[in-house]
C-alpha positions in Angstrom: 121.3 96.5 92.7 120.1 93.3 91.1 117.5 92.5 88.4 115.1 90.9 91.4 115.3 93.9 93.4 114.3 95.9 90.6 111.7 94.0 89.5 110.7 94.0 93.3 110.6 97.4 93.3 108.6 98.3 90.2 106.4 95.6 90.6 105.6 97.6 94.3 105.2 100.9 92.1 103.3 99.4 90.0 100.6 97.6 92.4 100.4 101.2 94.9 99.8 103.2 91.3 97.0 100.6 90.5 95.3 100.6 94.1 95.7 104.4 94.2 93.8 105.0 90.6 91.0 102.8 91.4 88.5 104.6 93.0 88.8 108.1 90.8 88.8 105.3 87.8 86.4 102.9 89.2 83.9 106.0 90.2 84.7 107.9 86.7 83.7 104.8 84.8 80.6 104.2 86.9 79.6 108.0 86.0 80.6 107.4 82.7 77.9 104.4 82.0 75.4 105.9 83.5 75.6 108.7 81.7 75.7 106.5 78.1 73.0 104.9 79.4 71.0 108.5 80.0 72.2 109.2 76.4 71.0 106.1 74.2 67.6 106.1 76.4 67.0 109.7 76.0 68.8 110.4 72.6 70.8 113.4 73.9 74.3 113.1 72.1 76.0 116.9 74.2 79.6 116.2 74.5 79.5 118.5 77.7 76.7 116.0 79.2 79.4 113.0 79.4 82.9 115.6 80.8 81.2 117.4 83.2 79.5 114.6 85.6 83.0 112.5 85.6 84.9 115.6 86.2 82.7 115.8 89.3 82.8 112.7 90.1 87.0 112.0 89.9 86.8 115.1 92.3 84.3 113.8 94.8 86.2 110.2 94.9 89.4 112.5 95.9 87.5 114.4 98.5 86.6 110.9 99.6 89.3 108.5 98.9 92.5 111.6 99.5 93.5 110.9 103.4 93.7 106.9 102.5 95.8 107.6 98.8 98.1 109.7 100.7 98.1 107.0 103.4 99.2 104.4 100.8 101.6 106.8 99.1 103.4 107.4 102.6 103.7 104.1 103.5 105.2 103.0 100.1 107.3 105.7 100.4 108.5 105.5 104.4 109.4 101.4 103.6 111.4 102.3 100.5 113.7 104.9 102.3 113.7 102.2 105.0 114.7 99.2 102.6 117.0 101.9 100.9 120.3 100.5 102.6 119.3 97.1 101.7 118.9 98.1 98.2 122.7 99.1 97.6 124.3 96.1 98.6 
């Protein structure tokens, strides 16, 4: 295995990890302002009142976003046990 293909290869990981995290991170994030925003305006400072709404939210953006993760995760996985020969040489 050469240093390009591994550098190919977790350069691939890298970019299917990033575009899998986005929308639980993206959405969590979102939550997360809001809610700071809620906060400073109102000057309710409840630790609960910031975990509870992203926990919520991470899971809906899985309800929403799990078939097309898994979808990624397969076809990174399917094309590297396909490329797999290729990889020994």
């Amino acid at each position: 295995m050469t240093q390009e293909t591994i550098i190919y290869l977790a350069r691939e990981a890298i970019s299917v990890v990033l575009l899998v995290a986005a929308p639980m991170l993206g959405l969590g994030m979102l939550v997360g302002i809001t809610v700071s925003i809620l906060q400073a305006t109102t000057q309710i400072q409840e630790q609960t009142l910031t975990f509870v709404p992203k926990i919520i939210a991470v899971m809906v953006a899985i309800l929403i976003f799990g078939p097309w993760m898994l979808t990624i995760v397969t076809e990174f996985t399917q094309k590297l046990f396909y490329e797999l020969p290729n990889f020994i040489n």
